[in-house]
N, C-alpha and C positions, 0 to 999 in steps of 0.2 A: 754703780748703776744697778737698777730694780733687775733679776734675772728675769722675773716674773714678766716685767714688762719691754724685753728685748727681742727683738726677732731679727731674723739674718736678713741682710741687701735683698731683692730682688735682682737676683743678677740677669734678668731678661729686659729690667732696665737701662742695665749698663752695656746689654750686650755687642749695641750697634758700636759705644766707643771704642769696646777692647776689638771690635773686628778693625775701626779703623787704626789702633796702635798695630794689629796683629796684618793688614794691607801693604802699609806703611814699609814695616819694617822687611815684609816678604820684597819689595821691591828694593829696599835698600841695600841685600844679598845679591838682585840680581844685577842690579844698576853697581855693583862695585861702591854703592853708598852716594851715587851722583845726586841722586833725590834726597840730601839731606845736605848739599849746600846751601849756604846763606842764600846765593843766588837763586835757585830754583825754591826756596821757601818763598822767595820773595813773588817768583812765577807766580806759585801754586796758587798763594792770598790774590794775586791781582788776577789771573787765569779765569779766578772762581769766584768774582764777584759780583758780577751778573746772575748767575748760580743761584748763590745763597739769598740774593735782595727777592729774585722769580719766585725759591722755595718756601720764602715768607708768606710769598700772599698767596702762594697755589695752596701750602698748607689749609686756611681759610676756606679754600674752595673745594678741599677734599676731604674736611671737617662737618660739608654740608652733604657728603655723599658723591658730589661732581668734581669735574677738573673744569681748567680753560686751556684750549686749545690756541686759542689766539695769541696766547703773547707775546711768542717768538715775530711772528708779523707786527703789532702794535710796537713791538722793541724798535723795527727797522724805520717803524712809520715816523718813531718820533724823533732817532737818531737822523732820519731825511729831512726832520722839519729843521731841525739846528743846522745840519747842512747847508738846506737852501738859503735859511733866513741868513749865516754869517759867510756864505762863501759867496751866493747870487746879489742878495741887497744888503749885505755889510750893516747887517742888523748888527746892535749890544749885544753881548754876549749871556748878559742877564735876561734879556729881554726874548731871547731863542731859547734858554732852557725854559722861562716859564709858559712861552708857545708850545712847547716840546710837552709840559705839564699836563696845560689845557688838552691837546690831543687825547693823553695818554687819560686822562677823566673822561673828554667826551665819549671816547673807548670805550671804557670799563660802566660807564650811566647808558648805552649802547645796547648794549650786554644786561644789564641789570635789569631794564625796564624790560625788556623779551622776555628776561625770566621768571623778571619778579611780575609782572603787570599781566603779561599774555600766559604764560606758565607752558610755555617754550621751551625744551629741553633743554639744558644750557649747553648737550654735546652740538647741539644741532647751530645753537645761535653762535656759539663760538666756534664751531668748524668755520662757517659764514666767516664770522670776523676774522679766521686766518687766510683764507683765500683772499676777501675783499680787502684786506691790511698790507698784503705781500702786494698784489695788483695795482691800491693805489703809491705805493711806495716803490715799485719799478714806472707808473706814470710819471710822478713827480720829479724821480733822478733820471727820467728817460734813460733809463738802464745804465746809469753813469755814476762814476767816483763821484762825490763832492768831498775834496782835498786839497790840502792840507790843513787842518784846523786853526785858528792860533793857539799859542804855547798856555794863555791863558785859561784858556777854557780844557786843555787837554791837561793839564795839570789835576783835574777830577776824577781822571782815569789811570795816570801816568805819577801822577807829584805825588811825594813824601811827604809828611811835617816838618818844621824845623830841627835840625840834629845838635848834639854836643858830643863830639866827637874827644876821644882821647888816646893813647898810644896801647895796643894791651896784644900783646904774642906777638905774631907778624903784621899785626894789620891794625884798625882800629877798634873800638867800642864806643856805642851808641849809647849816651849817660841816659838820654828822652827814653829810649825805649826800657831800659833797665830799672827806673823808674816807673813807668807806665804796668811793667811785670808786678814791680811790686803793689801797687795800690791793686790792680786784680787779685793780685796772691790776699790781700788783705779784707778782700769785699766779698772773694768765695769763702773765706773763711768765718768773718761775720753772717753770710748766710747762712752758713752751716750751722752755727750758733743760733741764728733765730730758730731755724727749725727745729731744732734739737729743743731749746726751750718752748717753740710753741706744742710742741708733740705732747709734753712732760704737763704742760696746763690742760690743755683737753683729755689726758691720759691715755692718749695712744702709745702704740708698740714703738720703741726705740731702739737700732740698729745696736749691738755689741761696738764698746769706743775702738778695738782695733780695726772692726771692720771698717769702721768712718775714717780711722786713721790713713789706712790703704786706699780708702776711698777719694779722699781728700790729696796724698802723694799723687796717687797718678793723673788728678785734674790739674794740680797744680805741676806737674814732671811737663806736661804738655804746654802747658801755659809758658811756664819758663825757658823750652826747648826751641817752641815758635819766637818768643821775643827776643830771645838771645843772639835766634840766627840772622831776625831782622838787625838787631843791634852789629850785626858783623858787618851787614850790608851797606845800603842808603835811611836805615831806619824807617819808620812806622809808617806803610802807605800810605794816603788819605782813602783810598778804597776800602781799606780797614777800618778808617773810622766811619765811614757811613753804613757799613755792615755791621757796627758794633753799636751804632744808635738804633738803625733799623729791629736789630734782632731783639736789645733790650726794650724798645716800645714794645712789638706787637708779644713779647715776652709776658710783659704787663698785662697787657691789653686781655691777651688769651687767659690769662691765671690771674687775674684779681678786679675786672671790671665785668659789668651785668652785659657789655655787648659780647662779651667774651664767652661766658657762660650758657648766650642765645646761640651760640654757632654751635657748641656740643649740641645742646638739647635739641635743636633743630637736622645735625646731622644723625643723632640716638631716634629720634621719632618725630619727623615730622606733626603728623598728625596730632598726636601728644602734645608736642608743643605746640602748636597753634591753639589747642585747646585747652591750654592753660594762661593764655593771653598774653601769647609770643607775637609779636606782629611780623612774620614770617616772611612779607614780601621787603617788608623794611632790609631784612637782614639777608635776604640773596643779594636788595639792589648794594647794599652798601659794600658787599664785599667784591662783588665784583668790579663797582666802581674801584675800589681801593683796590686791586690786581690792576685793575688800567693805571693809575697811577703809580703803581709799582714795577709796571713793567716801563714805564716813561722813564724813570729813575736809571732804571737798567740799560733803555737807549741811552742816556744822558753819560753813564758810566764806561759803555762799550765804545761809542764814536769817541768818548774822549781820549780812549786808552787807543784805537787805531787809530790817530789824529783825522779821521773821514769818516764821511753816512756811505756806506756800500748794498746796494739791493738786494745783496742776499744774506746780508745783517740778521742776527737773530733766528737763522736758518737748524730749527729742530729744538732749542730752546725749551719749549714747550717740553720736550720728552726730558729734558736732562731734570726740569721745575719737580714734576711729577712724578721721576724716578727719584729723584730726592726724598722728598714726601717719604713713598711706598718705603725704600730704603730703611729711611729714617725710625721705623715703627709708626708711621700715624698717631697722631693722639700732641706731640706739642713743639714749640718751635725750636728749641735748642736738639730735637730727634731730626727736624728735616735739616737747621744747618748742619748735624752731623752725617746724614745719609748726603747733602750736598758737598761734603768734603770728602767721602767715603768716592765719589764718582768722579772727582777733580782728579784723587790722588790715581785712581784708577787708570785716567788719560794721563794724567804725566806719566806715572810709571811703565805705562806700557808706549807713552811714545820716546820717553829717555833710554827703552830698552831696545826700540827697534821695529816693534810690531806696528803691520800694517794697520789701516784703517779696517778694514775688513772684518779683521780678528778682533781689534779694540770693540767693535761692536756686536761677535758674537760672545766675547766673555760680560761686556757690560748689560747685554739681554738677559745671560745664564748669574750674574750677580740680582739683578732685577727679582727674575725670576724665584730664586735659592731664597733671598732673603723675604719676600712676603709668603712663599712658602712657609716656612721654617716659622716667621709669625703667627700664620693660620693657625699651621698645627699646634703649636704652645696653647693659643688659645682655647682654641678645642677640647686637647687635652686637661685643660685647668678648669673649661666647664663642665 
């Protein structure tokens, strides 16, 4: 490798993941190592997966400058629409998520048009919509359970994939997920590959190969640690695979399409972009539509894992989406799903450990805080 043309990691890239290996493991000393059962891995993934589907599309909205407030209400709105429709009139089960859909769009084109059409603050239209989302969502359940769900539909929230179970130490192994580690282990690696070659053709600066090599162990140490311990368990949630479709679209979406590229420029400078023939109001309405339909997802994901639509569903949502985000370092979507795991592991750990509610929220403020701190300043300093 050219010396000439190497330069070391940016490790202010990497820093949000090594905080979460370095969270992780602080809690796994105090937990006596409880937060690194199969079992509670298994929590963790299905706890946080509302989390990370919300942190998808707030990212988008905090890429334009703004948040949405609403989603946590919109969550509960659509989780009461599946409710009524399969508990009250024994509606299809298909037929209530894709009503659950529609909400969760009329939502978010709601939202869009106030901001994109009237140029309505979006704090202001989306405070609006979490008031009026929560209000009509205790109308609708007149302040009631709707429960028990069927098995089929809560299997979205709740059900596995299919296993191949085999005999290994004292218990089993999961062959599906062990497999599934590997083709990840195989497709980070081929990434890495293209990049490294596409650097070398444009003749950009290229990482030293040990650095990559440490780089690559501990992406892959985590990858194989998570599956393994599902493989201990019931194997591969289905929450996980709608998280892992989700994240790899809007992954795409953000880093290699022109609508991707209008939400940077449009959150770098408005003005600018509009006057470079960004069509500005296209791209607030679409993203907040697509937050309404992502937070529909997320109702769809939540009632199914508590087999019921409950009114106070989705209760603060909103703050866990956008501390994600902020967490995350801002800027792309694999930072906010990892500031959204960085705040999972946070709540499990400190509720496996024993701390009250209380305290769980003034350290997850002071983590909040510390870390877009700590961001700023880097920045600052580098300018």
């Amino acid at each position: 490798m050219d010396k000439k043309k190497a330069v070391n990691i940016d490790m202010k890239q990497y820093g949000m993941v090594l905080a979460l290996i370095a969270v992780f493991l602080i809690f796994a000393v105090m937990t006596g190592g409880k937060n690194m059962s199969p079992a509670n891995i298994n929590n963790l993934i299905m706890q946080n997966g509302y989390v990370v589907i919300l942190a998808v599309g707030m990212l988008l909205c905090v890429l334009t400058g703004n948040i949405d407030l609403g989603v946590g209400s919109i969550v509960a709105l659509c989780g009461a629409t599946v409710g009524i429709l399969m508990i009250d009139c024994h509606t299809n089960m298909w037929v209530a998520i894709l009503a659950a859909l529609a909400v969760g769009v009329l939502a978010g084109m709601f939202v869009g048009l106030f901001v994109s059409k009237l140029s309505i603050p979006p704090f202001i239209v989306t405070l609006a919509t979490m008031l009026m989302g929560r209000g009509l969502t205790y109308t609708l359940l007149k302040a009631q359970t709707k429960g028990p769900l069927p098995t089929s539909y809560t299997y979205i929230g709740a059900g596995f994939l299919p296993t191949m179970k085999i005999p290994f130490g004292n218990g089993t192994l999961d062959v599906v997920s062990i497999i599934v580690a590997g083709i990840a282990t195989v497709l980070v690696i081929m990434a890495e590959l293209k990049s490294i070659n596409t650097k070398k053709k444009y003749g950009f600066p290229i990482n030293p190969l040990w650095q990559i090599i440490i780089k690559e162990a501990v992406i892959l140490m985590i990858v194989w640690f998570f599956f393994y311990k599902l493989s201990r368990y019931n194997g591969i949630p289905f929450v996980l695979v709608i998280m892992g479709v989700l994240v790899g679209l809007y992954h795409f979406i953000t880093s290699k399409t022109v609508a991707g590229r209008q939400i940077y420029a449009l959150g770098g400078n408005a003005k600018a972009a509009k006057l470079s023939g960004i069509n500005t109001e296209k791209v607030f309405f679409w993203v907040y539509t697509n937050m309404g339909i992502l937070s529909a997802i997320a109702g769809i994901v939540l009632s199914a894992r508590n087999a019921s639509a409950t009114p106070k569903a989705g209760d603060g949502f909103e703050m866990d989406a956008i501390a994600s985000c902020y967490i995350g370092g801002i800027g792309t979507i694999i930072g906010a799903v990892v500031g959204a795991f960085i705040m999972g592991i946070l709540n499990n750990g400190m509720s496996l450990y024993g701390w009250s509610t209380d305290i769980q929220k003034i350290v997850k403020g002071a983590v909040l805080l510390g870390a877009v701190t700590v961001d700023l300043l880097s920045k600052r300093k580098k300018g």
